[in-house]
N, C-alpha and C positions, 0 to 999 in steps of 0.2 A: 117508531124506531126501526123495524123490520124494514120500513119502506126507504129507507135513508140507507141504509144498509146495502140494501139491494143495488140501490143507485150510485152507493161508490162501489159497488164490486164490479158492475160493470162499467162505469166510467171510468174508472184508474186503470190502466194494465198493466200497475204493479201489483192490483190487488188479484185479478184477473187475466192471467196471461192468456193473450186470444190465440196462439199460435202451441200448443202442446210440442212434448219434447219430439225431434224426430222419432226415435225409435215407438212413441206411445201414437204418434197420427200412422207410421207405416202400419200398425197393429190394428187400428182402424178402418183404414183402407183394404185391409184383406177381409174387413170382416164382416163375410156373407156376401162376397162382390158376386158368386152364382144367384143368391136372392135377389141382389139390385137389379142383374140382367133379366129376371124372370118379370120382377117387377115393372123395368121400362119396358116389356115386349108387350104389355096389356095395354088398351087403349087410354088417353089422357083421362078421360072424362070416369074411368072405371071405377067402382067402390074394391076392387082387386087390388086396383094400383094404389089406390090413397091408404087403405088399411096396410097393405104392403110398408107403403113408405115409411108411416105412422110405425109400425112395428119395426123397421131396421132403424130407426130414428132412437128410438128409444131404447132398444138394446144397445145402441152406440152408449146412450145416457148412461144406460144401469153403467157398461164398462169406465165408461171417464170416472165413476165414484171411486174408482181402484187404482186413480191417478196418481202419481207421485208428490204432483203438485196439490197444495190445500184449497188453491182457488178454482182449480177445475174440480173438483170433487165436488166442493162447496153448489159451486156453478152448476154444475149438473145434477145433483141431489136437488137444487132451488128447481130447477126445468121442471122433475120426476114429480113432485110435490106441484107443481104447477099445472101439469098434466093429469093430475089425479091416481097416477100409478101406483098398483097396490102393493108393490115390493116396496115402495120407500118406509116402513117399518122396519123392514127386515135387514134393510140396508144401512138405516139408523142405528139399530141393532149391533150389525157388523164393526162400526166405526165408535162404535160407545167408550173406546181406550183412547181413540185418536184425540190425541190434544198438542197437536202439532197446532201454533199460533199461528193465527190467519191475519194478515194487513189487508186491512179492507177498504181502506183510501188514506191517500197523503196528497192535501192541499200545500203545496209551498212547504213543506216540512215544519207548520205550523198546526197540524191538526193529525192527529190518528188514532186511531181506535182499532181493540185489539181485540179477539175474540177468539177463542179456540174451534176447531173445525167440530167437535160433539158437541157444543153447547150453541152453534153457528144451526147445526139439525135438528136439536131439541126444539130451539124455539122455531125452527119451522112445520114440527108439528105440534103446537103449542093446542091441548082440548079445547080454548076459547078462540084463539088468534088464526088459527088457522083453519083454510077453507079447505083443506083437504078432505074425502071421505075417510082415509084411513090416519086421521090423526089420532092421538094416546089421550085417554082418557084421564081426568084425573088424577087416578090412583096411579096411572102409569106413570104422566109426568112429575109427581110430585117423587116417587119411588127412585127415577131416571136422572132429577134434576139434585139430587141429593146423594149419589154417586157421581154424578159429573162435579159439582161445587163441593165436593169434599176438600 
């Protein structure tokens, strides 16, 4: 189910807009353009350069979770959790009210399926389902999943 999920969030771009509002890409593009420079001045091959990039990458991520849109949040919170990042609890965390309704794909206007963007997180740290290291234990998701499904 996760995996299907996944596959219309990025296949659709209604589920997932690839293009962020102007005002949230200009907020990205300022952010840390002195790191990027310091970044491309190291040589290609450099573990400077690639942890460098690795780290402004992801701090892009952590910021898209505070998107306005549900499928970039979504979108990037899936990355942060893909990447192993140990803030995606805490970010979980933050968005645990958000139940702004996510479209996650429309075939022909024949098929969709809805989900909310905290129960969209939940189950991406699901203690069994999920290959994250910092996925919720048990206690947590059962605790988390019964304030979210109230």
């Amino acid at each position: 189910m996760n995996t299907l999920l996944t596959i219309l969030l990025f296949a659709f771009p209604s589920a997932s807009p690839a293009v962020p509002p102007a005002q949230e890409l200009q907020q990205w593009k300022k952010l840390d353009q002195q790191a990027l420079v310091q970044i491309y001045a190291a040589p290609e091959d450099s573990v400077k350069r690639k942890k460098g990039l690795e780290k402004l990458y992801t701090k892009t991520l952590i910021s898209m979770t505070d998107s306005e849109k549900a499928g970039v949040r979504c979108s990037a919170f899936l990355a942060l959790v893909k990447l192993d990042h140990e803030m995606v609890k805490e970010i979980f965390l933050k968005h645990l009210d958000d139940d702004e309704r996510l479209l996650f794909g429309v075939v022909w206007s024949l098929f969709a399926n809805y989900e909310q963007v905290n129960q969209f997180m939940l189950e991406q740290l699901h203690p069994e389902n999920s290959k994250s290291s910092y996925r919720l234990t048990k206690q947590e998701y059962e605790k988390y999943r019964k304030q979210i499904y109230r």
